[in-house]
Backbone and ligand atoms as CSV (ligand in chain L), in Angstrom:
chain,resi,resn,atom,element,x,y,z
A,1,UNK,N,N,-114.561,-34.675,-73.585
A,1,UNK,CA,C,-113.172,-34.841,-73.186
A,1,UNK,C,C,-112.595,-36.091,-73.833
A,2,UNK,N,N,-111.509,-36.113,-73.946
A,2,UNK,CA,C,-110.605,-37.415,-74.437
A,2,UNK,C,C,-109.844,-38.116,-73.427
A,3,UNK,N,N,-110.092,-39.403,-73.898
A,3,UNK,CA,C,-110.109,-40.480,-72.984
A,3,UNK,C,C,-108.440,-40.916,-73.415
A,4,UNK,N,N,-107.486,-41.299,-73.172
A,4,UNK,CA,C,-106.476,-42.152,-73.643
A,4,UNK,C,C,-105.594,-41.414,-74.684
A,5,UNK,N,N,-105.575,-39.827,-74.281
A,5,UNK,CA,C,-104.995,-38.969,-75.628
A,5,UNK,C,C,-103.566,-39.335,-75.423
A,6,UNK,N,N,-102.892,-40.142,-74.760
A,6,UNK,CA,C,-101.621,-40.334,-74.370
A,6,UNK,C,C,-101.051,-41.400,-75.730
A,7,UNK,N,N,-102.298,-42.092,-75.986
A,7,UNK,CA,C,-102.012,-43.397,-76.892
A,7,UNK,C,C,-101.540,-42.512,-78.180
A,8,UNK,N,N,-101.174,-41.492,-78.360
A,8,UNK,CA,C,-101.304,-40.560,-79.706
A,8,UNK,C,C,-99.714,-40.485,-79.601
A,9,UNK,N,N,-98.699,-40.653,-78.472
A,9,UNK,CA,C,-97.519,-40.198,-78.266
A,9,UNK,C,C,-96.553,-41.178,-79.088
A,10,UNK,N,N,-96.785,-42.072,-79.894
A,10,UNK,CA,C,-96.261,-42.966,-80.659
A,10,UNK,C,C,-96.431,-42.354,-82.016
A,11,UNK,N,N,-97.488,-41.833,-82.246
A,11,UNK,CA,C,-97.329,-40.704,-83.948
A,11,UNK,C,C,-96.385,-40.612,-84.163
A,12,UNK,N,N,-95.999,-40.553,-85.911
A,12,UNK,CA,C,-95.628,-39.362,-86.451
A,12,UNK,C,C,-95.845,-38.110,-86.204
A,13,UNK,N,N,-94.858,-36.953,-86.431
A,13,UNK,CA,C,-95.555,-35.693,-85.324
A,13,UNK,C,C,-96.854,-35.625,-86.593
A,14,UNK,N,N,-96.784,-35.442,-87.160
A,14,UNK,CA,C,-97.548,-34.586,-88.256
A,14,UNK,C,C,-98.899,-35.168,-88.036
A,15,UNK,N,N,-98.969,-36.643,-88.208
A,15,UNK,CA,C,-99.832,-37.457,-87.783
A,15,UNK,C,C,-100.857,-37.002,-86.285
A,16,UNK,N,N,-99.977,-36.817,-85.041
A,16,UNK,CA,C,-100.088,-36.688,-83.768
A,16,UNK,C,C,-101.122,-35.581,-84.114
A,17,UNK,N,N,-100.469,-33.959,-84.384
A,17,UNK,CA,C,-100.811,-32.873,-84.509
A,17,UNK,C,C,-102.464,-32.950,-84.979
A,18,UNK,N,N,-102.397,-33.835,-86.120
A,18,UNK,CA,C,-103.549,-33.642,-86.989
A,18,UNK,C,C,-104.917,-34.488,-85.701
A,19,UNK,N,N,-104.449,-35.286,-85.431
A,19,UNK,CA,C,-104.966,-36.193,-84.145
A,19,UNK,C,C,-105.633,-35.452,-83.294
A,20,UNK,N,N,-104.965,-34.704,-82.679
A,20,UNK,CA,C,-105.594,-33.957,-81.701
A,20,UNK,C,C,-106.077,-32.895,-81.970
A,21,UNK,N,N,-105.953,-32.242,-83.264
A,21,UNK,CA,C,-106.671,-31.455,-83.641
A,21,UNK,C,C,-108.045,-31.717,-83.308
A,22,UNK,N,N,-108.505,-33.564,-84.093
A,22,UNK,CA,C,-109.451,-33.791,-84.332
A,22,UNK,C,C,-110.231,-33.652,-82.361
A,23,UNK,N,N,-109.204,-34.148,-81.240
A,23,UNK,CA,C,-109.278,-34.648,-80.156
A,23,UNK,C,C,-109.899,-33.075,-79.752
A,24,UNK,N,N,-109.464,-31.903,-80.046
A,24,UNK,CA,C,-109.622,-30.510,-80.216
A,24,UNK,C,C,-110.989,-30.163,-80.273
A,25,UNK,N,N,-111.536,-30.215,-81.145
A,25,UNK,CA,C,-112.677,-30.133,-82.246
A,25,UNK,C,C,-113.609,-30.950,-80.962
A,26,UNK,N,N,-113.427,-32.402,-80.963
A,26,UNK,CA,C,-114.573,-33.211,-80.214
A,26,UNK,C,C,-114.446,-32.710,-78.436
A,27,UNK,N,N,-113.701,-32.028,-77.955
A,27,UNK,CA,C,-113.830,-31.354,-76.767
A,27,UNK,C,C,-114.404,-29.801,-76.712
A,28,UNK,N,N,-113.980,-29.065,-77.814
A,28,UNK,CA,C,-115.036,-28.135,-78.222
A,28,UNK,C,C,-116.411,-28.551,-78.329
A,29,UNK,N,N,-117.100,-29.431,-78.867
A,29,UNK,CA,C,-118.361,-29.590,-78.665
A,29,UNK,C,C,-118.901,-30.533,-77.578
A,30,UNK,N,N,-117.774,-30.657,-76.349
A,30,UNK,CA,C,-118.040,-31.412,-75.617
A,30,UNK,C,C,-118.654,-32.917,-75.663
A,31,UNK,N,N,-117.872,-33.652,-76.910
A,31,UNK,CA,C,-117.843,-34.759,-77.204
A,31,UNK,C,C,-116.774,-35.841,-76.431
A,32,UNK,N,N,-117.274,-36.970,-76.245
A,32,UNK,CA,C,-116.064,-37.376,-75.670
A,32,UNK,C,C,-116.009,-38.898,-76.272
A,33,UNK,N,N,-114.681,-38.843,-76.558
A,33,UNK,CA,C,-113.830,-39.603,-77.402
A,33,UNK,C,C,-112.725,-40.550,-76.905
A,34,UNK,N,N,-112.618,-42.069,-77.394
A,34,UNK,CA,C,-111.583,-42.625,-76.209
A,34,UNK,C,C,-110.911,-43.032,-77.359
A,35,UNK,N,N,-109.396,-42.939,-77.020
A,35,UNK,CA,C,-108.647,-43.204,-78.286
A,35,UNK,C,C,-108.406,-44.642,-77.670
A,36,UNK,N,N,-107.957,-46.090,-78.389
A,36,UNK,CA,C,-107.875,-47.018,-78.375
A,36,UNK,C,C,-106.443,-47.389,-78.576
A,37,UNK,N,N,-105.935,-47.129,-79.808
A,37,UNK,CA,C,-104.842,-47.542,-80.312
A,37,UNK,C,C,-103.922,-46.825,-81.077
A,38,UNK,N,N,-102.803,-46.313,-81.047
A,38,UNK,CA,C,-101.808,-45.657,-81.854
A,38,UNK,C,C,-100.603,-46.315,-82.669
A,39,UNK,N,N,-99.935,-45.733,-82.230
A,39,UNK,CA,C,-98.408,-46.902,-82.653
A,39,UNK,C,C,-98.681,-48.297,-82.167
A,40,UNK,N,N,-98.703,-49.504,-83.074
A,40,UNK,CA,C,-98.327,-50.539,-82.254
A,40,UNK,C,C,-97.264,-51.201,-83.022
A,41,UNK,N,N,-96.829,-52.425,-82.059
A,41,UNK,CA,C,-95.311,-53.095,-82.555
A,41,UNK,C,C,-95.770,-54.070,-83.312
A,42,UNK,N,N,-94.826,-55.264,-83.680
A,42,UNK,CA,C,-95.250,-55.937,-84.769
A,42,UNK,C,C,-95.989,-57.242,-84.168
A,43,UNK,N,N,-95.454,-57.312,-83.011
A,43,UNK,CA,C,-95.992,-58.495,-82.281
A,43,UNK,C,C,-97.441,-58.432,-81.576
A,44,UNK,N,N,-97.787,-57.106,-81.557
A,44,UNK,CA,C,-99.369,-56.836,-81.414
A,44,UNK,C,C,-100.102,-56.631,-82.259
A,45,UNK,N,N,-99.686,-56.316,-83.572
A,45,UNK,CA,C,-100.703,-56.497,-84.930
A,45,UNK,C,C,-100.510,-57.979,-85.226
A,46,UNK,N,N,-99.392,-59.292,-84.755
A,46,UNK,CA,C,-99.282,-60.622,-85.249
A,46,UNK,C,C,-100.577,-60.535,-84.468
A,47,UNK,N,N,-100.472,-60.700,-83.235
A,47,UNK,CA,C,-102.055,-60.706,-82.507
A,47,UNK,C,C,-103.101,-60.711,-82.130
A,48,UNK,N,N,-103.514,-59.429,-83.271
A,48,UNK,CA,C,-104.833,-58.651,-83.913
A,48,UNK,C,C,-105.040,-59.530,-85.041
A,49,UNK,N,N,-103.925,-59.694,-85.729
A,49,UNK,CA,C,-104.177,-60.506,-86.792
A,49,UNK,C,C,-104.690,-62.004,-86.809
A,50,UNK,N,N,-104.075,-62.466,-85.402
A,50,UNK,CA,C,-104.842,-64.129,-85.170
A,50,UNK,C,C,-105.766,-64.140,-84.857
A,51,UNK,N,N,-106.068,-62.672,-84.146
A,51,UNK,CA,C,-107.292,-63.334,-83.304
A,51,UNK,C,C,-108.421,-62.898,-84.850
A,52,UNK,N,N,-108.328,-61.977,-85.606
A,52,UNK,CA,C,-108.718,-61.647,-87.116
A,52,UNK,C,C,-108.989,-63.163,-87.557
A,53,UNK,N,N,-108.035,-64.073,-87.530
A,53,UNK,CA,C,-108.016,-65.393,-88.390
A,53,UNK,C,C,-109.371,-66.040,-87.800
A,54,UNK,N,N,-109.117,-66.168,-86.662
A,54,UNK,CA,C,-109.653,-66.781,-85.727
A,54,UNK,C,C,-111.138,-66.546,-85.743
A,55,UNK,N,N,-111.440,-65.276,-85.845
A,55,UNK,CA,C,-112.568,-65.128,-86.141
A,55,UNK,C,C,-113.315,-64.959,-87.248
A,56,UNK,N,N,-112.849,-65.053,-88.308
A,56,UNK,CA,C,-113.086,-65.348,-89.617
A,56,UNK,C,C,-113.533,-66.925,-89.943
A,57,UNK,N,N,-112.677,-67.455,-89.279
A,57,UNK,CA,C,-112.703,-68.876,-89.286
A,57,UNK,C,C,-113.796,-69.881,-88.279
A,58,UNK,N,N,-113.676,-68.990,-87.227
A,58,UNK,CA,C,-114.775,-69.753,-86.444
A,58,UNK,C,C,-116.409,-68.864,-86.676
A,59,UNK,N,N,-116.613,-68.100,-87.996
A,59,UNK,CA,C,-117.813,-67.508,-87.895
A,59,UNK,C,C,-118.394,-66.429,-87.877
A,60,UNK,N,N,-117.326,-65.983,-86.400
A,60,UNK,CA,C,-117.893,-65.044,-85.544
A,60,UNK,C,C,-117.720,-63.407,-85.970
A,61,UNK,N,N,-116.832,-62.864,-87.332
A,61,UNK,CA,C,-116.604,-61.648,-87.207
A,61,UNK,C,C,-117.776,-60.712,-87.128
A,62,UNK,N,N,-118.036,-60.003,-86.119
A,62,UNK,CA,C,-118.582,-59.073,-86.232
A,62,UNK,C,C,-119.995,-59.948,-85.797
A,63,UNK,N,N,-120.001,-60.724,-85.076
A,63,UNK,CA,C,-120.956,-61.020,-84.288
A,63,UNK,C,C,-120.408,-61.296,-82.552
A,64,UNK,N,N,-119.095,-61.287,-81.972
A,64,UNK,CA,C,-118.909,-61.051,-80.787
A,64,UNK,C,C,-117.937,-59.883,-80.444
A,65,UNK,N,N,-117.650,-59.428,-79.598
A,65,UNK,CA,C,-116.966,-58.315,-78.902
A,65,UNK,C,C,-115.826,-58.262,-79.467
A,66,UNK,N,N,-115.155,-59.325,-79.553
A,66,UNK,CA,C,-113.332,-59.716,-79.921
A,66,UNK,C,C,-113.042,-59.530,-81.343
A,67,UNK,N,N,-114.323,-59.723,-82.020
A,67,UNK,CA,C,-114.415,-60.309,-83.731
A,67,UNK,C,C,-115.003,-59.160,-83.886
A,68,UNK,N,N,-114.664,-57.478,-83.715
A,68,UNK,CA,C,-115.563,-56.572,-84.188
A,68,UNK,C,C,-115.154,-55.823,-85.489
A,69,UNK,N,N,-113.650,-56.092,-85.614
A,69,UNK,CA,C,-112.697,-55.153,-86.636
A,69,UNK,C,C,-111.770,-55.799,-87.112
A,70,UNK,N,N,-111.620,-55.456,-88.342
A,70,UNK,CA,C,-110.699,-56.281,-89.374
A,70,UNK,C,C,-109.126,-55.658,-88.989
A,71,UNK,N,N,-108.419,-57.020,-89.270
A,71,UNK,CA,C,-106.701,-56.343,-88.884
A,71,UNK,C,C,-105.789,-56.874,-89.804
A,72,UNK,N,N,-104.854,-55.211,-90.089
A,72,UNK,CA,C,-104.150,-56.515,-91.818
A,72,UNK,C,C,-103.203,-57.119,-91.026
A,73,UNK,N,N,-102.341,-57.674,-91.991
A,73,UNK,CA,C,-101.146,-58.955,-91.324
A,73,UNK,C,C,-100.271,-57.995,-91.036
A,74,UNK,N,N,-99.266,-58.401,-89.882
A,74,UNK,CA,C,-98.047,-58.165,-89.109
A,74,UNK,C,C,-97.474,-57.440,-90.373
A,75,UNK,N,N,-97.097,-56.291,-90.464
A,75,UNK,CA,C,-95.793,-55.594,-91.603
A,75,UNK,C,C,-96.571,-55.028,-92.656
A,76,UNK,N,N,-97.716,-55.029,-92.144
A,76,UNK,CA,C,-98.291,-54.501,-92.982
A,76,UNK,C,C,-99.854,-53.578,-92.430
A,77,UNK,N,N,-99.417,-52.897,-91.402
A,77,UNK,CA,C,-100.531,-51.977,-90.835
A,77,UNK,C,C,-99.957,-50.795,-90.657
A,78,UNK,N,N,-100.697,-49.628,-90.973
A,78,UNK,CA,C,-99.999,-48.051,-91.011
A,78,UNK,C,C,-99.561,-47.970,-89.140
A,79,UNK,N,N,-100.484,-48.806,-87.988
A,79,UNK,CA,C,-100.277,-48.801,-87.147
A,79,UNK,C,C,-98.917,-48.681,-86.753
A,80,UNK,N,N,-98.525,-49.762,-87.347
A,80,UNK,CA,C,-96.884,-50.243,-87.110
A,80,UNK,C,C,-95.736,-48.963,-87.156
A,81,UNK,N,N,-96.531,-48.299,-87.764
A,81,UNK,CA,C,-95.186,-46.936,-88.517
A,81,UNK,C,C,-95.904,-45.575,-88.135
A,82,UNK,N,N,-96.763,-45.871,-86.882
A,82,UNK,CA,C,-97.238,-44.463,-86.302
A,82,UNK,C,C,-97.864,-43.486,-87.179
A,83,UNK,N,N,-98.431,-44.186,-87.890
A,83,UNK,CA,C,-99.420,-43.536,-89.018
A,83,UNK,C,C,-101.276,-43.608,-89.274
A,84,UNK,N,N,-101.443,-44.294,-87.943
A,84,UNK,CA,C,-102.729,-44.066,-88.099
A,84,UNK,C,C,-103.163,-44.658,-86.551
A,85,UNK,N,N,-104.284,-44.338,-86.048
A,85,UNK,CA,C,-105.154,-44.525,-84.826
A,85,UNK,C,C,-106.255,-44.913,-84.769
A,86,UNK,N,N,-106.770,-45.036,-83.642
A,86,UNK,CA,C,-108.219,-45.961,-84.010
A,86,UNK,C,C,-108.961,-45.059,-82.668
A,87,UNK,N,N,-110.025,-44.739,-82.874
A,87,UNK,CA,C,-110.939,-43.790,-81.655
A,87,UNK,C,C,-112.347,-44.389,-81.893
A,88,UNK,N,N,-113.116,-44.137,-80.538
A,88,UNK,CA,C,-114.824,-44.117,-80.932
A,88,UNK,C,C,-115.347,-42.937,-80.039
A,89,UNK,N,N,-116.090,-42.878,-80.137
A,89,UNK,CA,C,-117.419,-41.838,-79.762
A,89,UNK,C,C,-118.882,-42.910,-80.005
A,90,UNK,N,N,-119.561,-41.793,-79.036
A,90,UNK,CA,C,-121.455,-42.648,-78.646
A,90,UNK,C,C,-121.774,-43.167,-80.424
A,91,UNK,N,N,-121.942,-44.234,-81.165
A,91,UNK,CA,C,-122.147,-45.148,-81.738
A,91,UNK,C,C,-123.154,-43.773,-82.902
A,92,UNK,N,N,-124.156,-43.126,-81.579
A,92,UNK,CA,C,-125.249,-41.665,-82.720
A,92,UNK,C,C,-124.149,-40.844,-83.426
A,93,UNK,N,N,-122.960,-40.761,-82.424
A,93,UNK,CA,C,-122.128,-39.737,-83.241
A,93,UNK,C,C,-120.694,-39.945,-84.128
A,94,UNK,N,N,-120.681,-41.164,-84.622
A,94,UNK,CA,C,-119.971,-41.884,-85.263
A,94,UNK,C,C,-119.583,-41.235,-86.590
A,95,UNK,N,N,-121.012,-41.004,-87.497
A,95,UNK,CA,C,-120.585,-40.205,-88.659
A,95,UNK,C,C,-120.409,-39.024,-88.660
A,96,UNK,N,N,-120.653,-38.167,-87.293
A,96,UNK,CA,C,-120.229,-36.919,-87.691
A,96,UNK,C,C,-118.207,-36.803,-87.353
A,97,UNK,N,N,-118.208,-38.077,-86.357
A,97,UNK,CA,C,-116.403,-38.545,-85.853
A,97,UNK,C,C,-115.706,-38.360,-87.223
A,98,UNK,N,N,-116.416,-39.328,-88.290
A,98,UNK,CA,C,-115.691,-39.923,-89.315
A,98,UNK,C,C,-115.780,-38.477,-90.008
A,99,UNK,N,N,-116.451,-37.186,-90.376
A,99,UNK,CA,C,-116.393,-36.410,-91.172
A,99,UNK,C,C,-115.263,-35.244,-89.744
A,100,UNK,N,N,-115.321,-35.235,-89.143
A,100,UNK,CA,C,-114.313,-34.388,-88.218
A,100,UNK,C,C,-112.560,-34.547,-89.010
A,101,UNK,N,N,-112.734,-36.450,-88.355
A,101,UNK,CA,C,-111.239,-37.072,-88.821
A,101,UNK,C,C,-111.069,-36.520,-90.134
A,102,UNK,N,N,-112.119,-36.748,-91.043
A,102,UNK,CA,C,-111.653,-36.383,-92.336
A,102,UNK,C,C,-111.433,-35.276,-92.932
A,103,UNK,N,N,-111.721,-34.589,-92.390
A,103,UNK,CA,C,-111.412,-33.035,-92.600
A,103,UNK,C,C,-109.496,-32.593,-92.226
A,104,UNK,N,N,-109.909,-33.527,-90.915
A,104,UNK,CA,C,-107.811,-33.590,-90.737
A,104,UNK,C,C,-106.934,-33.413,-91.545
A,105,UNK,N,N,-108.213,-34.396,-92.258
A,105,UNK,CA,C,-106.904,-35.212,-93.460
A,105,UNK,C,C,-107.090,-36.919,-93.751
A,106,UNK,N,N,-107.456,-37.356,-92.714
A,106,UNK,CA,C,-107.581,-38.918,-92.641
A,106,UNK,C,C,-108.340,-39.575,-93.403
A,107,UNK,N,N,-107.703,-40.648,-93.877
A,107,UNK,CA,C,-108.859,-41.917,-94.166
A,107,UNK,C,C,-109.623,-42.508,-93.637
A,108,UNK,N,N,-110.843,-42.668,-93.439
A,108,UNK,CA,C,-111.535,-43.493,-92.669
A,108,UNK,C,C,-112.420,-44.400,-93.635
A,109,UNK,N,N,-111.891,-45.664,-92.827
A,109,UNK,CA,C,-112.767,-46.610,-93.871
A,109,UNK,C,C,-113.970,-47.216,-93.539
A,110,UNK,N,N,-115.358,-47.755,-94.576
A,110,UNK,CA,C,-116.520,-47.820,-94.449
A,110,UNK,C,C,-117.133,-49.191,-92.869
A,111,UNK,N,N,-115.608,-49.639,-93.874
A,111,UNK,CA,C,-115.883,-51.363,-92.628
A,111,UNK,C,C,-115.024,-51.393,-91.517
A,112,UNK,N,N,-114.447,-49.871,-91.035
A,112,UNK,CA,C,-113.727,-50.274,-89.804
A,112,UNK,C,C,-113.650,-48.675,-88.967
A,113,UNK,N,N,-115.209,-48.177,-89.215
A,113,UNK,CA,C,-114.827,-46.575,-88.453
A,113,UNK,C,C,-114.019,-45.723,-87.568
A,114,UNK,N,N,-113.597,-46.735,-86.193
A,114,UNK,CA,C,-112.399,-46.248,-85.281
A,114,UNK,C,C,-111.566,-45.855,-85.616
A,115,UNK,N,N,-110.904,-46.992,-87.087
A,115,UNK,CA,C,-109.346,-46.441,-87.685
A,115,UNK,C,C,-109.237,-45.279,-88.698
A,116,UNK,N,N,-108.729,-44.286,-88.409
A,116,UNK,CA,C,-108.076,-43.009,-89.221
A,116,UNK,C,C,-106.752,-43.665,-89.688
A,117,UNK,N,N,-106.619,-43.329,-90.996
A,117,UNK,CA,C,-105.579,-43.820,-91.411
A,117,UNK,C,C,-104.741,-42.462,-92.457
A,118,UNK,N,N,-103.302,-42.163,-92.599
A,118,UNK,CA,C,-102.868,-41.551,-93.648
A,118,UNK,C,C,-103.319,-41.761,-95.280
A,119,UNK,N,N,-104.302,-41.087,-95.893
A,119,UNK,CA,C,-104.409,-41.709,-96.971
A,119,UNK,C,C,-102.775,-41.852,-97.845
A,120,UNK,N,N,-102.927,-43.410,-98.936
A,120,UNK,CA,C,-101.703,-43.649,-99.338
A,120,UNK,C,C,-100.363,-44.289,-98.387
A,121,UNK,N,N,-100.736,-44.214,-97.418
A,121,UNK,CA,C,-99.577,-44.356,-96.563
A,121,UNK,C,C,-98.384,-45.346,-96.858
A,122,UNK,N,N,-98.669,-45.793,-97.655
A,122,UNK,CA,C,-97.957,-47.144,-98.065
A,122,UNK,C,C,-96.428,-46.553,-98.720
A,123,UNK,N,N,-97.056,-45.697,-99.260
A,123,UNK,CA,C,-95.525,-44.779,-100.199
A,123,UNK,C,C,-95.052,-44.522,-99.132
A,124,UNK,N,N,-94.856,-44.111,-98.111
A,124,UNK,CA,C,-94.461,-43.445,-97.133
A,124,UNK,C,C,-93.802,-44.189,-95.907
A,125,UNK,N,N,-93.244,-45.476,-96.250
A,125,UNK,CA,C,-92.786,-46.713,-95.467
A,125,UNK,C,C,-91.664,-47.735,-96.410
L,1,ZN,ZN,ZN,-106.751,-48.988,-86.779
C-alpha cells in the first residue's frame, strides 16, 4: 500500500498519472511505498539546501539521518515545478523501485534513489 499518495497532488498531471502508476504497480505486488515529497515551494528547497550546506561542511553527508540526500539550490529543483518526487520502499527492494519508476518514464539517479525526476526537465521550465 502507499503511504502519503496525497503528496503527489502538487504534480504536473502527466507527472502525477505516471506516479501512481508506479504507486499502482507497487500495490499490485503488495509493496509498500511512502511517498515523501512532491511539489515543494522555494522556501523549502532554500532549506534542504542549508541544511545540504551544512552538512557538507560539517562532514556529516551521508553519515547522519538529516545529511542522507543531496539538494540542488532554491530555483533550481524539478521539485519546485511539480516535476519530480521522492519515495522509498524496504532498502532489499530499492532496485527493483528504481527499475518500476523507470519504466514510467523517470529519472532516477545513482546518488539519490527516492528522487524520480522528469528526464531533461530543465527545457520544460
Ligand atoms: Zn527529490
Amino acid at each position: 500500500m502507499a503511504v502519503g499518495r496525497a503528496r503527489l497532488s502538487g504534480l504536473e498531471q502527466d507527472v502525477r498519472a505516471a506516479a501512481n502508476w508506479c504507486l499502482d504497480v507497487a500495490d499490485h505486488y503488495g509493496v509498500t511505498v511512502t511517498v515523501v515529497s512532491g511539489r515543494r515551494s522555494t522556501d523549502e528547497q532554500r532549506r534542504l539546501w542549508n541544511n545540504y550546506q551544512n552538512c557538507l561542511r560539517s562532514g556529516n553527508m551521508g553519515r547522519t539521518a538529516n545529511c542522507k540526500y543531496p539538494a540542488n539550490p532554491p530555483g533550481d529543483s524539478a521539485h519546485e515545478y511539480g516535476l519530480a518526487w521522492d519515495s522509498v520502499v524496504d532498502p532489499s527492494l530499492m532496485p527493483w523501485w528504481k527499475r518500476i519508476r523507470e519504466l514510467a518514464g523517470f529519472h532516477v539517479i545513482a546518488g539519490d534513489l527516492p528522487h524520480a525526476e522528469v528526464p531533461g526537465w530543465r527545457q520544460y521550465v
